[in-house]
Each structure stands twice: as C-alpha cells, then as structure tokens.
BATORKE-681509 format. One record per residue (C-alpha): residue number from 1; x negated, y negated, z; residue in one letter. Coordinates in steps of 0.05 Angstrom, whole numbers. Each point is the difference from the previous one (the first is absolute). Layout:
BEGIN
[pagu NUM,[X,Y,Z],'a']
...
END
This chain:
BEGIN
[pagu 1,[-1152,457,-1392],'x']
[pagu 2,[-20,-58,-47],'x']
[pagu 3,[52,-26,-27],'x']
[pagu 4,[3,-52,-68],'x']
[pagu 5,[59,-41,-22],'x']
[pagu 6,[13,-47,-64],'x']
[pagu 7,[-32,-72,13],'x']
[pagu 8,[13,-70,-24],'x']
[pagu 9,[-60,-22,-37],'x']
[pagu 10,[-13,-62,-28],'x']
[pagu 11,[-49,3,-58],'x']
[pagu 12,[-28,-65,-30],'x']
[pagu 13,[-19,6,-72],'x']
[pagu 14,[-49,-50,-28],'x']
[pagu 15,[40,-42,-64],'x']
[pagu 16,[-29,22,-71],'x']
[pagu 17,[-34,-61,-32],'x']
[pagu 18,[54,-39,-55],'x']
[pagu 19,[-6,5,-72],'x']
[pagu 20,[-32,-55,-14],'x']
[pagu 21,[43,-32,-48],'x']
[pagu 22,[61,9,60],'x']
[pagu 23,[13,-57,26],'x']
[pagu 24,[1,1,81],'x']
[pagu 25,[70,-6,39],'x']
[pagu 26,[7,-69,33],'x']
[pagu 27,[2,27,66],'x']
[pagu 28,[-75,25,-10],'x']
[pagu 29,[-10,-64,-31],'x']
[pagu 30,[34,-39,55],'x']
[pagu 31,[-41,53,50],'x']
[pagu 32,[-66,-22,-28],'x']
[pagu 33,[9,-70,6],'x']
[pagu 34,[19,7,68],'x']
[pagu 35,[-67,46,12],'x']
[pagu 36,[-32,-55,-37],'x']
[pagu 37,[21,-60,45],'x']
[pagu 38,[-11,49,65],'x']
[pagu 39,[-81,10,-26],'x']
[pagu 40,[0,-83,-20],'x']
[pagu 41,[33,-19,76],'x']
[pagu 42,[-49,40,31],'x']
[pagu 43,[-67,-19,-45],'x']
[pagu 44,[21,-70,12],'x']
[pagu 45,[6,14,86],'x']
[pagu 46,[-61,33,2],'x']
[pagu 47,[-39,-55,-36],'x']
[pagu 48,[22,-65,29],'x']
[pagu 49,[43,7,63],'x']
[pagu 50,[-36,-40,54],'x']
[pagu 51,[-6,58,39],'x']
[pagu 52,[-43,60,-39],'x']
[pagu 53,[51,60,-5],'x']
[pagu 54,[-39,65,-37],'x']
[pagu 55,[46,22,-51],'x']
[pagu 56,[12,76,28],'x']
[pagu 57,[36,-37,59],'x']
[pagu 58,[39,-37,-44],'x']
[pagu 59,[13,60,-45],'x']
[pagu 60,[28,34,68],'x']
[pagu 61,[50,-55,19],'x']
[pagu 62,[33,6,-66],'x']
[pagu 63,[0,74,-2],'x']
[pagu 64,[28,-3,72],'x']
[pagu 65,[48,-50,-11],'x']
[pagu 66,[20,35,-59],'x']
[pagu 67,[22,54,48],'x']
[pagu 68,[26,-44,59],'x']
[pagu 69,[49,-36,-60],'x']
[pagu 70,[33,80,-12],'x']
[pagu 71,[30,-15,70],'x']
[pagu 72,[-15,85,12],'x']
[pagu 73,[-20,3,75],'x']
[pagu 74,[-23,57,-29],'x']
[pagu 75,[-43,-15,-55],'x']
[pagu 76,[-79,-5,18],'x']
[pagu 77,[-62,-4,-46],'x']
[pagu 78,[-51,37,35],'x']
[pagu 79,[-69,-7,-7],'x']
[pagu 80,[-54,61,-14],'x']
[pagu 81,[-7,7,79],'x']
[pagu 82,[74,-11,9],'x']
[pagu 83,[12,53,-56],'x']
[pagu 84,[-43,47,40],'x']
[pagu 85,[34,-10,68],'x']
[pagu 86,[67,4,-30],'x']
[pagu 87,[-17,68,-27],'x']
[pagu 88,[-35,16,63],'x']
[pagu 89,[66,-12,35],'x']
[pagu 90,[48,28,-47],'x']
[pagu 91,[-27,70,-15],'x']
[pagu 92,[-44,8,66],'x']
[pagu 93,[-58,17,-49],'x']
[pagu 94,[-73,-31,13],'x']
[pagu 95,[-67,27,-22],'x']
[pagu 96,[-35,12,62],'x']
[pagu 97,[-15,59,60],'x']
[pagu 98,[67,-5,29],'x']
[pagu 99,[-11,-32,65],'x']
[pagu 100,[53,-44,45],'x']
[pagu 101,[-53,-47,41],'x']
[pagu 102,[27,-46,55],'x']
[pagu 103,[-39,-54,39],'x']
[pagu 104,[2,30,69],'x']
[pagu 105,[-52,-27,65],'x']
[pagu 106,[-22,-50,-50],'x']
[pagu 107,[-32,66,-38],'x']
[pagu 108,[19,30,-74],'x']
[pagu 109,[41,63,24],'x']
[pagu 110,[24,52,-44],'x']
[pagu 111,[71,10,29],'x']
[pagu 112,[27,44,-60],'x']
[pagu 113,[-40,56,-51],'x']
[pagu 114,[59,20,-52],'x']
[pagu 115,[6,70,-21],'x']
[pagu 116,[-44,23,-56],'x']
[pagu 117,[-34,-58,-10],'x']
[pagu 118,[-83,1,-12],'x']
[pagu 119,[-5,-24,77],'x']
[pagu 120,[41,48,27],'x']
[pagu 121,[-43,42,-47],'x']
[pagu 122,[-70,-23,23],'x']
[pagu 123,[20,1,74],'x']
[pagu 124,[14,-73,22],'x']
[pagu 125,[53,12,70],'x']
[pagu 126,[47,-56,26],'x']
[pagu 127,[-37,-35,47],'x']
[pagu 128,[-59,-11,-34],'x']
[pagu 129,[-32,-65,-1],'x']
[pagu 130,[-19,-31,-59],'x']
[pagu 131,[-76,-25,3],'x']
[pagu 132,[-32,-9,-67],'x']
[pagu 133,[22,2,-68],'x']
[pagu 134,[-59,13,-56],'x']
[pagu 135,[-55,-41,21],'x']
[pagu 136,[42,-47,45],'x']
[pagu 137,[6,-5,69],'x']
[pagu 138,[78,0,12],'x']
[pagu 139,[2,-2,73],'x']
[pagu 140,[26,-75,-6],'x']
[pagu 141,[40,10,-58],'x']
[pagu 142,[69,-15,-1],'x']
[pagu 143,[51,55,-32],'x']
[pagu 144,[5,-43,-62],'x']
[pagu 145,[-70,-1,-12],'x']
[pagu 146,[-4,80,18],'x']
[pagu 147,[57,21,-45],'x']
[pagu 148,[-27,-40,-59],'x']
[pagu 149,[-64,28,10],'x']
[pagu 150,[16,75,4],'x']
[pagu 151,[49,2,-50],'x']
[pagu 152,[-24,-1,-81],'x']
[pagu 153,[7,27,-64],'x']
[pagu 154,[20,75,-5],'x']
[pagu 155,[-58,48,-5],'x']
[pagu 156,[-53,-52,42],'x']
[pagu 157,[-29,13,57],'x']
[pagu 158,[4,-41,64],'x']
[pagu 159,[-51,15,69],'x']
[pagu 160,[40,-1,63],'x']
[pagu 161,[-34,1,65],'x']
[pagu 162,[38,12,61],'x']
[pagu 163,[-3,-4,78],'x']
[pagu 164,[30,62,36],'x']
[pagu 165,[13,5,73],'x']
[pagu 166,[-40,65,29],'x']
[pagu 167,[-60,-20,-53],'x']
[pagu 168,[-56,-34,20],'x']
[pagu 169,[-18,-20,-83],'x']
[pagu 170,[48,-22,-50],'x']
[pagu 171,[23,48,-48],'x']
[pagu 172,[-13,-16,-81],'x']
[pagu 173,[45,20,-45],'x']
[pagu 174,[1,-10,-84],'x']
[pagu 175,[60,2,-28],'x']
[pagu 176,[28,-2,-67],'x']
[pagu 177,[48,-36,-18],'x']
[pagu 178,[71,20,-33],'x']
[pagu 179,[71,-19,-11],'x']
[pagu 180,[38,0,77],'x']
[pagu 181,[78,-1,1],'x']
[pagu 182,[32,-34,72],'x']
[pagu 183,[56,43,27],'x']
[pagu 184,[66,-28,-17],'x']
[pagu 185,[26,39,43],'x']
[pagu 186,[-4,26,83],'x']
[pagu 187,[55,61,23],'x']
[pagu 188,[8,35,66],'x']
[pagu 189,[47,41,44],'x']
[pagu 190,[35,-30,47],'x']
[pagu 191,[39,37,60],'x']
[pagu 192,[63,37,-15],'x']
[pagu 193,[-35,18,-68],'x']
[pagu 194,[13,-70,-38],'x']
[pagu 195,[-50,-12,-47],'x']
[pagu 196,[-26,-78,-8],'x']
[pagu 197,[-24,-23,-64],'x']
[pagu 198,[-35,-85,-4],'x']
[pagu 199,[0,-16,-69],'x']
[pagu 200,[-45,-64,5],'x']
[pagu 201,[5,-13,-71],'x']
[pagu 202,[27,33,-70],'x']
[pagu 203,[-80,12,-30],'x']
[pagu 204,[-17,45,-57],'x']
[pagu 205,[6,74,33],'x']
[pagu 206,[44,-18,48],'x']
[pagu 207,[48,37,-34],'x']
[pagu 208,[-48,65,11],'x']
[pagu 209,[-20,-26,70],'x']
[pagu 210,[71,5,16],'x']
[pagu 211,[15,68,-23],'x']
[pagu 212,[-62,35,28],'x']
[pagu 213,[34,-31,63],'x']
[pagu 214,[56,29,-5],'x']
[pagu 215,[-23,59,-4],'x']
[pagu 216,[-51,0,57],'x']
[pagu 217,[66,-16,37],'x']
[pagu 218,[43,49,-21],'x']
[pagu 219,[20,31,64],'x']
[pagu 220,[36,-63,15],'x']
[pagu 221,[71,-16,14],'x']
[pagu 222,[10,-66,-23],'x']
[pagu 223,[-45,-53,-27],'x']
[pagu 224,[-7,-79,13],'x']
[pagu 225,[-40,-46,-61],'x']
[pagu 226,[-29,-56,26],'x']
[pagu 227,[11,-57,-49],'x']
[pagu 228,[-11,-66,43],'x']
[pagu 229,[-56,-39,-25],'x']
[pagu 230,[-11,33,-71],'x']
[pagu 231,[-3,-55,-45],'x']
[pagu 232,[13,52,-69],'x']
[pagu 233,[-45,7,-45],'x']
[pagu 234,[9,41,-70],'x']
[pagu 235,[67,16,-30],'x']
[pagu 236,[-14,63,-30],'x']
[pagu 237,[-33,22,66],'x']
[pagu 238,[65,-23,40],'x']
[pagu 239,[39,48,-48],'x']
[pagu 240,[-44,65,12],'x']
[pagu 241,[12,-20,75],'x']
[pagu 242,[84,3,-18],'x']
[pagu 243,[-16,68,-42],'x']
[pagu 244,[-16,37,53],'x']
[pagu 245,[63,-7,40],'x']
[pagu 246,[52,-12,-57],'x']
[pagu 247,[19,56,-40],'x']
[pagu 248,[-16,15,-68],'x']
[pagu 249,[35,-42,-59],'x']
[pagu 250,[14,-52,56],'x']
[pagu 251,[-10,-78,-19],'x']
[pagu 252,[-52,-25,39],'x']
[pagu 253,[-2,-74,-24],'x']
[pagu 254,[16,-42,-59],'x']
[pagu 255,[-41,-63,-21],'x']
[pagu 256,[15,-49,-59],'x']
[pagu 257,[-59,-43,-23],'x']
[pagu 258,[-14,-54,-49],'x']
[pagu 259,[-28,36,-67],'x']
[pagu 260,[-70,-29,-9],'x']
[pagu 261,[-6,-55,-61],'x']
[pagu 262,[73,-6,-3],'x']
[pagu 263,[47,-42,12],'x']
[pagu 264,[24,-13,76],'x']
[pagu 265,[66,28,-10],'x']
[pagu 266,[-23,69,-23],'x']
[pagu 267,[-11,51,55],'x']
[pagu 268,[-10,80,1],'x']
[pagu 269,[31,41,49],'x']
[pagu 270,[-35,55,20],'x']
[pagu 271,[40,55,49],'x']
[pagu 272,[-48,50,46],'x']
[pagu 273,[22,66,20],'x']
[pagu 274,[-22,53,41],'x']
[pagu 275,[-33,47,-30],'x']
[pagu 276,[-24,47,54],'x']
[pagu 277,[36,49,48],'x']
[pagu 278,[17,-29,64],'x']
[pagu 279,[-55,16,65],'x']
[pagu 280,[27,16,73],'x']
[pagu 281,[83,-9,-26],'x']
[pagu 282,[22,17,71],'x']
[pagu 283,[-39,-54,30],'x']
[pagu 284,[45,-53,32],'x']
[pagu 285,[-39,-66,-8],'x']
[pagu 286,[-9,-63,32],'x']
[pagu 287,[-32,-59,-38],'x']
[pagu 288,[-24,-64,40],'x']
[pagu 289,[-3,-66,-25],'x']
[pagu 290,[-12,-75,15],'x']
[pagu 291,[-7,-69,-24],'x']
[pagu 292,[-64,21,-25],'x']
[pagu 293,[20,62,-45],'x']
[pagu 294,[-6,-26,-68],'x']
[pagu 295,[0,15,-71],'x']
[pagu 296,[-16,75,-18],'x']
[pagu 297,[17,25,67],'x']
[pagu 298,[70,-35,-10],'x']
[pagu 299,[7,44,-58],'x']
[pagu 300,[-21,61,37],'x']
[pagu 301,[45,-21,56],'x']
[pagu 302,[61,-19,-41],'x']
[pagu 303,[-7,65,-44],'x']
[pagu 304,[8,45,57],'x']
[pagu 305,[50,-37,26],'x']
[pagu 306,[41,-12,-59],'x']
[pagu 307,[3,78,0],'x']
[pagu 308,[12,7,68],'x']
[pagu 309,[-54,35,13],'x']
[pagu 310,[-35,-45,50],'x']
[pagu 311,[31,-41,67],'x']
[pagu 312,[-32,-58,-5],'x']
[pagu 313,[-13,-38,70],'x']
[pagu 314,[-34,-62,28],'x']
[pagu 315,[12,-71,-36],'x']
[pagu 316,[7,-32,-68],'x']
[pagu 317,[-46,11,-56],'x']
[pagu 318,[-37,-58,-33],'x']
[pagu 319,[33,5,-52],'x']
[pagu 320,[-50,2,-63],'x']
[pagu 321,[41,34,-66],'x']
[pagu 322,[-52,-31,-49],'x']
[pagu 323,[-42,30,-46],'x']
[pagu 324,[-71,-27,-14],'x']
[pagu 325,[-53,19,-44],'x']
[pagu 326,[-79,-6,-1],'x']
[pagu 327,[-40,-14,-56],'x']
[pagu 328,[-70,-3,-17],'x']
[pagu 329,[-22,-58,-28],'x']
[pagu 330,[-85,-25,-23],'x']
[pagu 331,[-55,2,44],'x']
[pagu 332,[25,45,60],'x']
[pagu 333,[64,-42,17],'x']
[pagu 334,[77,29,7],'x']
[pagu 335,[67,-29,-8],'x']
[pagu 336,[61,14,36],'x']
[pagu 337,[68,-27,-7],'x']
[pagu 338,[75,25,4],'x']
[pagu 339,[15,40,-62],'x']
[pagu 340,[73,18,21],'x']
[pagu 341,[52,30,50],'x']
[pagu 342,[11,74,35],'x']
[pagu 343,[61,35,24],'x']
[pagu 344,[20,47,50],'x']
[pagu 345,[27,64,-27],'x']
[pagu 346,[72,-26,12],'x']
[pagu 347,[-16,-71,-41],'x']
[pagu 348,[-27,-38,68],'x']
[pagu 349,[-34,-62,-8],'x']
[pagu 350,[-36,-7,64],'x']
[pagu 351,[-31,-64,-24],'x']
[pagu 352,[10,-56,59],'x']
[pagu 353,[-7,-69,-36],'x']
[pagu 354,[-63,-49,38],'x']
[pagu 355,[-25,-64,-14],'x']
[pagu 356,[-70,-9,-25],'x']
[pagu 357,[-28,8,66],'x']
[pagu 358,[37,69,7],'x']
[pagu 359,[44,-13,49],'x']
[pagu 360,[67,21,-5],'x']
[pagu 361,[62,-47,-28],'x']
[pagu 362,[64,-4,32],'x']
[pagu 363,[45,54,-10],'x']
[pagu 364,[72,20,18],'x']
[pagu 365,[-14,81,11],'x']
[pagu 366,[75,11,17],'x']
[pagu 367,[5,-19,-85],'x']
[pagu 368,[-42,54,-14],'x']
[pagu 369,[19,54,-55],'x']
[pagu 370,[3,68,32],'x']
[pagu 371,[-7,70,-31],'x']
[pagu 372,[25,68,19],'x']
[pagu 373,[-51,56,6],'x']
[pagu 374,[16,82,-12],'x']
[pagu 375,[26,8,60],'x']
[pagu 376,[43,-64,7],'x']
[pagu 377,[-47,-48,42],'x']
[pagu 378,[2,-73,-19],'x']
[pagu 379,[-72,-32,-19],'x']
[pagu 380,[-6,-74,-9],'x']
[pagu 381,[-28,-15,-67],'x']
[pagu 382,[-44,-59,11],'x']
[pagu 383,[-51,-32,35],'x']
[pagu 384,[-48,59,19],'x']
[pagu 385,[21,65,41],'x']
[pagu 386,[46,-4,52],'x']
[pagu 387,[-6,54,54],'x']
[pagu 388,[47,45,13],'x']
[pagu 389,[-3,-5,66],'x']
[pagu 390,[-30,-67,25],'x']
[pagu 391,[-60,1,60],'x']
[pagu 392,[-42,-56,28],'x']
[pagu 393,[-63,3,20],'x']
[pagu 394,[-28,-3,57],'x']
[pagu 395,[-29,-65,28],'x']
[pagu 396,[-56,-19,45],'x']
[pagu 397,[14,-28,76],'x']
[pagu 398,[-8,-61,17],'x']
[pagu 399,[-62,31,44],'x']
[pagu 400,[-30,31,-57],'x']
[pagu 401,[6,-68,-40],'x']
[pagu 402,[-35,-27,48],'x']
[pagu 403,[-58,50,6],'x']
[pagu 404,[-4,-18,-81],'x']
[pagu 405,[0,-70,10],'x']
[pagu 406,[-47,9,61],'x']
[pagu 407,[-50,39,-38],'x']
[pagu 408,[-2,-47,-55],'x']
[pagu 409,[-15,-68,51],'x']
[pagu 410,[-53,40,24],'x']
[pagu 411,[-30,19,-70],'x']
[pagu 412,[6,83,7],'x']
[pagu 413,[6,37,-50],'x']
[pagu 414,[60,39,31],'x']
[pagu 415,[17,44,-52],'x']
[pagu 416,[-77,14,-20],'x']
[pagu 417,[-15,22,80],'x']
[pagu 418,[60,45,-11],'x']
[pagu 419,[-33,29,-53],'x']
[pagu 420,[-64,9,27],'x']
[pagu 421,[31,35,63],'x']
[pagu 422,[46,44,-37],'x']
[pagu 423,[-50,26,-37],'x']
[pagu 424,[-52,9,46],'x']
[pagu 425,[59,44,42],'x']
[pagu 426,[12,37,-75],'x']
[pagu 427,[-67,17,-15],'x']
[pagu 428,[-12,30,75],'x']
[pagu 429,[65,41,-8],'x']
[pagu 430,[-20,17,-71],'x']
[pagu 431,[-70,27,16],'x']
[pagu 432,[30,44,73],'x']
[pagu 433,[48,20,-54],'x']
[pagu 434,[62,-25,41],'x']
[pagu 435,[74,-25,-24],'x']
[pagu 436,[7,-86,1],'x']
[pagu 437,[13,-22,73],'x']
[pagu 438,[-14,-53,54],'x']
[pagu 439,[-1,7,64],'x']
[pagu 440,[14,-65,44],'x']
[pagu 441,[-81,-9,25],'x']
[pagu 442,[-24,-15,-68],'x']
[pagu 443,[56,-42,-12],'x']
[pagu 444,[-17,-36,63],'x']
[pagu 445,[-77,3,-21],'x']
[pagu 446,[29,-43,-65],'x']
[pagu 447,[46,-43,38],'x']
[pagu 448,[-61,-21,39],'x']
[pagu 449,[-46,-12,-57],'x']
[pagu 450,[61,-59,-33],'x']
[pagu 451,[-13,-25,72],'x']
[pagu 452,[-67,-2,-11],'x']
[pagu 453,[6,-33,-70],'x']
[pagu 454,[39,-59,31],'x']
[pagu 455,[76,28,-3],'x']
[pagu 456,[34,-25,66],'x']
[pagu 457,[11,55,49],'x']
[pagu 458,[67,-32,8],'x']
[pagu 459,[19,9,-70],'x']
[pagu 460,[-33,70,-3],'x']
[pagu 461,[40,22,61],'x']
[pagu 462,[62,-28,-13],'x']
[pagu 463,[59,56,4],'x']
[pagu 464,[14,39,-65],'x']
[pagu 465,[-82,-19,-32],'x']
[pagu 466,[-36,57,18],'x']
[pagu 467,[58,51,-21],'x']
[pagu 468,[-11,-40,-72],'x']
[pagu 469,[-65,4,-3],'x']
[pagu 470,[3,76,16],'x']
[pagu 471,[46,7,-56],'x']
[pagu 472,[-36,-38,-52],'x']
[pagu 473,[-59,44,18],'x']
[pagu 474,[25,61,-4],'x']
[pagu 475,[25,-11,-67],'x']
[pagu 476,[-67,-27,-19],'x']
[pagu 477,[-34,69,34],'x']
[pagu 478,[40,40,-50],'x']
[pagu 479,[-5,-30,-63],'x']
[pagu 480,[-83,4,8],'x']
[pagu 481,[16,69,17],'x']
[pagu 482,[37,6,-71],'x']
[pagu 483,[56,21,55],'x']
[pagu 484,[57,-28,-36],'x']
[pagu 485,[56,43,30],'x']
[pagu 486,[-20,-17,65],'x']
[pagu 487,[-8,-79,-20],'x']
[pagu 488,[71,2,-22],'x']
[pagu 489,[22,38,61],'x']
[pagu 490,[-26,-66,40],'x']
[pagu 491,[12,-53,-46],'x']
[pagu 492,[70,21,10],'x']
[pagu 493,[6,-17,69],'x']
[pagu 494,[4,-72,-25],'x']
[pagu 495,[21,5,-63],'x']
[pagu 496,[85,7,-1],'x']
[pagu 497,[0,17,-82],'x']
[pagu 498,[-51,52,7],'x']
[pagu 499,[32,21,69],'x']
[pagu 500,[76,-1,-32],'x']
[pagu 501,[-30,31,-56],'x']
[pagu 502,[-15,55,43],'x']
[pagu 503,[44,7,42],'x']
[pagu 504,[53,9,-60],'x']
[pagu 505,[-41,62,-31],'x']
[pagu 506,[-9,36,62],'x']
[pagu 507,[76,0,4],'x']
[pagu 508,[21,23,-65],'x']
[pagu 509,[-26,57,-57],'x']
[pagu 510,[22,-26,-60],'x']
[pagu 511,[17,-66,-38],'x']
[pagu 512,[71,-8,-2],'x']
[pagu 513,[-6,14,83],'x']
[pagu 514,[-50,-58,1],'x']
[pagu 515,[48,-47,-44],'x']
[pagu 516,[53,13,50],'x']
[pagu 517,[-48,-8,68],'x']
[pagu 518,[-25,-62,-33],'x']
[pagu 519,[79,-29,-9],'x']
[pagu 520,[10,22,69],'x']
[pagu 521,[-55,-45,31],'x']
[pagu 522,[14,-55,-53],'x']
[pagu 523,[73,7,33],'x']
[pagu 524,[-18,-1,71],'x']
[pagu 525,[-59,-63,-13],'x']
[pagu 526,[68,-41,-29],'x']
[pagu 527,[36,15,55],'x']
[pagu 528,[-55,-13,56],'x']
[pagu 529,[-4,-66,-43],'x']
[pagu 530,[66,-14,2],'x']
[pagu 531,[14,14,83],'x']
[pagu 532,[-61,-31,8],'x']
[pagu 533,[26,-75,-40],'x']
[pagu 534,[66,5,32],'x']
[pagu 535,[-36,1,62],'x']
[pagu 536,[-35,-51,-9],'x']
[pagu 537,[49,-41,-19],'x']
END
C-alpha cells in the first residue's frame, strides 16, 4: 500500500535584486564587510605565508570552521562525494546492478543479488566471483575498486565477467545499469508464529518495505521490531512507519522549527497525524531498542509507545529529538545543521543533552518529568526512550575475549574466516536445496583451519569457544540464506531482549495481556534484585 503524508520542506528562495536607489540594511552592509575582510585574510595567506597554502584549502578551513563555531555536533558540510554517500546511505538508492560483493579467500565474491535488480535480471548467483570488470582484470581488485567500477550513471552499461564453480570458462555478462534501492528492511517467522522484523535504518520506502512485511507475515501472532542500531534517518519516513500502526486522526509527532530568514525567536509548529487506517490492529507488539536507536526510530518508537501500542524492551535510547535539515549549496556540496526540535505524540522531548564530543552530561533521571499514556502507564519525558521493561545484553566470556584478542595477536582476520566458512556452508545448502544447519564436523573442519592460521589450540579449545563459534555461524549460514526467521530463532539463544521479547509474545494474544506479562517480569527482576542485594549484604 503506498502510503504519502504532509512533509516539512524547506525551500530557499533566491533574494530579488534592490531598487537601486534603496539603500542596503546595515546588517548586509556589516555582512559584506565581513565577506570582504574573510576574501582580504585569505588573499593575503595565500600570497606571503612562509609556508605556500593554495587558496581552496584555505577557503575550506574557514568554511569548516564556520561550521565547527555553530557548536552543532550535528552540522557537517559535505563535499560532492560526501553528498553522494550521504544519499547513498540515507535512501539506500545507488545507480548500479544491484550487487552486495564481499572480499572472501582473498577473491571479489558476490555474497548478495537483490530482488529485481538488472543482476538478478541478467543471471549473476551468490557465489560468483568477480574477475574482470570492462577491460580490466579484477582478480586483484579490492571491493572498493570493484564497486566503483561497476556502478555508473543510470542507463550505461558496465561488462562483468565472472568465475563459477562447475565452469571451466568464466561467464561474461553486460549489464545495464539503473537506479538499485538496499533493503531497509529483513522479516521472518520465528517459532510459535512470532514474526521478526530488523529495521536497520528509517530509508526512503521503508515505510512500504515495512508494510509489504507485514503482510507477507500475516499469519502471525505477535510481532517483535528490531530497532537496535538504526541510527534514523528521514522524519517524514519515521511518520509513515507510526501510520501504519496508529489509528487514523492520531498525532504522530509534532516539530517546531526556526522560520527561515527570520528572526531566532520565531518558530512554526507543525502537528502530523495519521492519516491512514491502522494495519494488523490485533497485533500485540514488541519494539527493541538500545543505546544506539536514534533519531527517527525514537520517533517511531516513542509514537507507538506513547499510544500504547508497542512494549518497548531492551535499554535506553540515544536520545536524539533534533531536527536537521540538508541543503544544497554550489558546485555539488550539501549543508546540514539542526533546524529545530520533535515531540512524541504525548509532548516527549527525548533529547539527552551531550557535550561537543557527544557524550552524554550528567543527569539526575529520578528529576525527570513523566507523562501518562491512554492506558495509565507512566513514560519519562526526557533523555531518549526508556524501555518499558529494561534487558541487558548479553556479553562475551572471558574465553571468547580471549579467542578475539588471540586472533588479533596473531593477525586473522576472525570475523572475515567466519565469513568465508559460513558462506561456503550456505551456498552448499543453498544449491542441495537444504534449510541453514551445521553439523559439528565442519565446525571442527573450521576450528582446525584458525589452528592452522596461528590461533592457539588452547584458546580455540577452551570450554564454552566452540559452542560460540557454532552460534555465530549459524546465524551467519542464515542470513546468506536470506533465512531471517531462522537467524532470529538462533540469535536468540544469546540474545536476552530478543529472547524476552519472545518469550513474552508466545505467552500472551493481545496487548493489554503483554503490558501486564511485561509488569509481571519487571516485578519479579525487582524482587530477584532486591533478595539478591540483601544477600549480599
């Protein structure tokens, strides 16, 4: 279902030239002497400083420290290739073939094709090896140089030629070129019919993403949205996200912002409602965050939560209730700096006050405003989202710290050979067309190779190590095999949000139930806590 909403846009109009007999204000006076000085200082350093400084260098520290002196850890200038990674990472869009390539064996491995995408088109399979691009011999290439080369303007061609196992000559391929969107989003089943949604960041069409989810999961019981990590991304795409499960005429957010060329004091308020009917009603809902949910997924969070619509579970959100804006300015380059402030549907702030270097200030939480949803809950109003039912994660051993540490001394790539092995084990499950699994010989067969590669044995068979790296694995099997049910169903096993999470749905069949399971844990935890200090004591 697509699904539009009112944005904020911020239009820059260019400023009709003066009468000419109209005298200019001082402050554009004032503004061009200061320009004026600024061009002088910097004609002057570029001319007779001892050491030669080229005047676009010089040009750049002002413009920078311009930036740096708005003391806005969020404000950036970015340059024409900074522009076009920013939007690369923010909407998911690229012009290319749509292929995810990973540097496996010391070889350019596809490892992902996306859906509907001219490679998936022309016939390029995971597992291909990447051996010459156009004229070039790519064998050596690293996947910097391959993805630059491959990808280009819309409507281009690009040659492709490829190594694939059972053929004895590589395959050529000529592809053209088009617009690719990255999945913003990965769903599953998991057991007792709990759908698992990983939002890994709020991109254009996530909103759609999300809803064709849904309803490729609509057999489900109870759902869980993976939040941890997302950094945010567009407002107005955070607010289709809160659409879907609000219902219709609901507020979904409110932001006030500086109105552009005026003075500081005067701000517009602008209120966003639903405007859609509400999908999957029934669904009782789990929403996990972490210290790394920030910005538009706090708003999606803290929307569903102000309605009660959502349990929110794991730890406290970054806490990012800011509004910035991006502009274009000459020659390819973009602007972005904080514009103004968002709030939850209930008037949250959620912003949680750093220092320049973003780390948080000291704070007194038990001072915190609260706020009291529909349904009577108490929400702290500051400071980012706090769960409703608190879970930590889980932590390595002091074993498996050691295998880290271990692997590092002796200069393996640890996490790249897990790569390599799980998807060597995906793409022979994939091709006898077989569910992810490991059995305990390969493992071994991999446990031997880190051997081999200078790991100690002692570290390697130290108790607990080989049950990790079974489990890291497995997880890595199933998400080549685009097995993301399965991947949850595993991750789980270490994960206590995702597991808690889970464990809550698969007891309950509607929201208010899971409200009231969640208070009954969150009552037990304080009282576990409690035996547990006086014993201590």
């Amino acid at each position: 279902m697509k699904r539009l909403i009112p944005t904020v846009v911020l239009v820059l109009a260019a400023a009709s030239p003066l009468a000419a007999q109209t005298a200019p204000p001082d402050s554009v006076v004032i503004q061009r002497h200061e320009v004026a000085v600024l061009d002088s200082a910097i004609a002057a350093i570029h001319a007779r400083h001892l050491q030669p400084v080229g005047d676009s260098a010089l040009w750049e520290a002002a413009i920078q420290g311009m930036v740096a002196s708005l003391n806005d850890p969020y404000a950036e200038l970015y340059t024409p290739e900074g522009a076009a990674q920013y939007n690369e990472e923010t909407t998911g869009n690229y012009s290319g073939i749509g292929l995810q390539i990973t540097e496996l064996n010391n070889r350019i491995t596809v490892t992902a094709v996306f859906r509907k995408t001219p490679a998936a088109q022309a016939g390029i399979l995971v597992g291909d090896l990447i051996i010459g691009v156009n004229q070039y011999d790519a064998t050596h290439w690293t996947t910097a140089t391959a993805a630059d080369s491959i990808r280009g303007p819309v409507g281009t061609q690009v040659s492709v030629k490829i190594q694939r196992a059972g053929y004895d000559e590589p395959i050529p391929f000529q592809i053209t070129r088009r617009e690719v969107h990255v999945p913003a989003v990965y769903a599953g089943l998991m057991p007792d019919s709990i759908a698992y949604i990983q939002l890994d960041q709020v991109r254009r069409n996530a909103a759609q993403e999300m809803d064709n989810a849904l309803q490729s999961l609509e057999s489900s019981r109870g759902l869980i949205i993976d939040l941890r990590h997302n950094p945010g991304g567009f407002l107005d795409e955070s607010l289709l996200l809160a659409d879907i499960f609000l219902k219709r005429g609901s507020i979904l957010a409110t932001t006030s912002q500086r109105v552009p060329d005026g003075p500081a004091a005067d701000m517009t308020t602008d209120t966003f409602r639903d405007h859609y009917p509400v999908q999957a009603p029934n669904l009782p809902i789990v929403i996990l965050v972490d210290g790394y949910t920030a910005s538009g997924a706090e708003i999606f969070a803290g929307a569903l939560q102000d309605y009660d619509r959502a349990l929110i579970v794991g730890q406290r959100s970054f806490g990012k209730g800011l509004v910035q804006t991006v502009l274009p300015m000459p020659y390819g380059r973009r602007l972005k700096f904080t514009t103004g402030v968002w709030k939850t549907p209930l008037g949250r702030s959620l912003q949680r006050p750093r220092d320049k270097n973003m780390r948080p200030l000291p704070e007194d939480i038990d001072t915190f405003p609260t706020v009291t949803t529909p349904d009577g809950r108490k929400l702290t109003t500051a400071g980012g989202i706090f769960p409703d039912l608190p879970v930590k994660p889980d932590t390595l051993t002091l074993d498996e710290r050691a295998l880290i540490k271990a692997a590092a001394d002796a200069k393996v790539p640890f996490l790249v050979r897990l790569d390599e092995f799980s998807f060597g084990v995906a793409k022979e499950l994939m091709a006898a067309h077989k569910p992810p699994a490991l059995d305990s010989a390969r493992l071994e067969t991999f446990v031997e190779k880190l051997k081999g590669d200078g790991i100690p044995a002692s570290v390697l068979d130290a108790p607990g190590v080989r049950d990790y790296l079974g489990w890291q694995a497995r997880m890595d099997i199933a998400d080549h095999m685009e097995a993301y049910g399965v991947e949850a169903q595993i991750r789980m096993q270490r994960d206590p949000p995702l597991a808690e999470a889970a464990r809550l749905l698969s007891s309950v069949t509607t929201q208010a139930q899971l409200f009231q399971a969640s208070r009954a844990e969150a009552a037990r935890l304080a009282a576990q806590a409690t035996a547990s200090g006086a014993a201590g004591g």
